[in-house]
N, C-alpha and C positions, 0 to 999 in steps of 0.2 A: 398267613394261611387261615383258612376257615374253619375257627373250631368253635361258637360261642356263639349262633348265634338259630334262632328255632329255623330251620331250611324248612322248603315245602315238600323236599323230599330227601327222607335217609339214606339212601343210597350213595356208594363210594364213586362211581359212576358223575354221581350230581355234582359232588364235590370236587373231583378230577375238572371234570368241569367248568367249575365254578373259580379254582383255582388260575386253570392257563385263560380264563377269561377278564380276570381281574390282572395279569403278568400284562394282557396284548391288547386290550381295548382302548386304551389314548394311545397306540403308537403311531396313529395321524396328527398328534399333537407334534412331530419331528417338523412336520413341516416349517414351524415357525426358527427353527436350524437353518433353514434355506433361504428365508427372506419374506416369505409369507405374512400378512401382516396377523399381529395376535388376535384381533376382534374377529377374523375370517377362522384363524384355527379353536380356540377356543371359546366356543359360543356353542349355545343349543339351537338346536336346527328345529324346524319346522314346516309340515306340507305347506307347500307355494300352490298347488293347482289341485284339487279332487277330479276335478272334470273337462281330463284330460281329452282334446278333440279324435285325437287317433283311438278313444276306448280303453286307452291302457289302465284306466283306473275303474275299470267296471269294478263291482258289489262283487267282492270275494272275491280275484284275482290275488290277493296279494298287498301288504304295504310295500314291496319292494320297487310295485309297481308306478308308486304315488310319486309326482313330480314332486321334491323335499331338496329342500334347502343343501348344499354341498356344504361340510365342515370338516372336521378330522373323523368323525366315526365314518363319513362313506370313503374317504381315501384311504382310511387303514383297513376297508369292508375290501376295498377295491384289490388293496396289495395282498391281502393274505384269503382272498376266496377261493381259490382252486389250492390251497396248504388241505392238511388233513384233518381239520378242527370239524369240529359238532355242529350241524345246523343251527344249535339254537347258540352255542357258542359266537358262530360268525354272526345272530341276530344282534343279539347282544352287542358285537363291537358294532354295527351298522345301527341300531336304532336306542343307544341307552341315554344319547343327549337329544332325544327326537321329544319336543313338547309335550306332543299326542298321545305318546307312548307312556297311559298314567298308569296307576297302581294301586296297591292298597299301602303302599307303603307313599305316596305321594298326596297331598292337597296341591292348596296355591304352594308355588315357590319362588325362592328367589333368585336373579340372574344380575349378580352385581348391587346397586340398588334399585332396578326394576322390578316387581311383584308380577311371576307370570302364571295368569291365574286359566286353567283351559275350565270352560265350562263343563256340564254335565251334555248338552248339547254337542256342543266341539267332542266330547270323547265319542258321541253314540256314534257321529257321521265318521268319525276314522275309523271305528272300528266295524263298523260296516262292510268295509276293504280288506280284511281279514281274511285270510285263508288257513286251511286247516294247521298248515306249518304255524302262521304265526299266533294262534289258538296256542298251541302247544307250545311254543316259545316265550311267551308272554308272561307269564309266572319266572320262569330263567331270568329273563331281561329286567324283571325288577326285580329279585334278589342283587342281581348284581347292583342296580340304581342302587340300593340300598347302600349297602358296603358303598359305594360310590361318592354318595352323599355325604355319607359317618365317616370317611377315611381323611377329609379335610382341616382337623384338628392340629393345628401344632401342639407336639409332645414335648419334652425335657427328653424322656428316657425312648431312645432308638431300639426298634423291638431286635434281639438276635435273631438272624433270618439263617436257615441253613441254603446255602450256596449250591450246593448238592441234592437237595431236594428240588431246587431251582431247576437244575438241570435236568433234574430224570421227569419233572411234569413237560417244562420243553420240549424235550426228546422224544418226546411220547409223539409227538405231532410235528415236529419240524425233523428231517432228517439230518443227523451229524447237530443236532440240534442250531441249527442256523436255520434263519428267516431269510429268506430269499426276496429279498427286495428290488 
């Protein structure tokens, strides 16, 4: 759970939040259950086209709107978008493995042993596409990157999780607290 670490905002609200977003955000990593190969589930994605011919990526429309790469954050975006979660919640699972989508909590990174490094350039032109949601979703979506990034650590000692608490953040948002897949 989230207790430790400076949030951009104190609010219970945030952290509710922040919580069932950190529970549901890989659960398009299921796919590779199914047969999927792992380099297609587990990979960071990336806009494939800005300048889309149909207009769809007009200046402020949206990143939702940008031709981006398919991996597990838009099929888990896909399964649970019409569920009861937060806008900026479902940002999050849809854009936290998206390149472009940088931070202040992000420089260059790494993706295996490739260094992917997005320019200052590469950030201005994605975020050009911006709409007022993802303005305001954009601080969410890296806190969680954060956590994201720091949660990769092999431990010895397995934190106690309460199973209970599990449930009533679930519950909150999935009804009978089951995900309807």
């Amino acid at each position: 759970m989230v207790t430790s670490y400076d949030l951009p905002s104190p609010d219970l609200q945030y952290k509710n939040d922040l919580q069932i977003a950190a529970l549901v955000h890989d659960l398009g990593k299921l796919l590779s259950l199914f047969g999927e190969a792992d380099r297609n589930v587990d990979c960071m994605n990336t806009v494939i086209d800005y300048d889309d011919p149909g207009g769809a990526s007009a200046q402020g429309l949206g990143i939702g709107h940008l031709a981006i790469q398919w991996n597990h954050d838009e099929y888990a975006y896909q399964k649970l978008r019409h569920s009861k979660l937060p806008p900026r919640v479902l940002a999050a699972v849809r854009f936290h493995s998206l390149r472009e989508m940088t931070g202040k909590s992000f420089g260059p990174r790494r993706f295996g042993s490739e260094e992917v490094v997005i320019t200052e350039d590469d950030m201005n032109r994605f975020s050009k596409h911006f709409s007022a949601e993802d303005v305001e979703s954009h601080d969410f979506v890296d806190t969680l990157r954060w956590f994201d990034m720091n949660s990769k650590q092999r431990v010895d000692d397995i934190p106690d999780v309460s199973f209970a608490d599990i449930e009533m953040i679930v519950g909150k948002y999935f009804a009978n607290g089951q995900i309807i897949w």
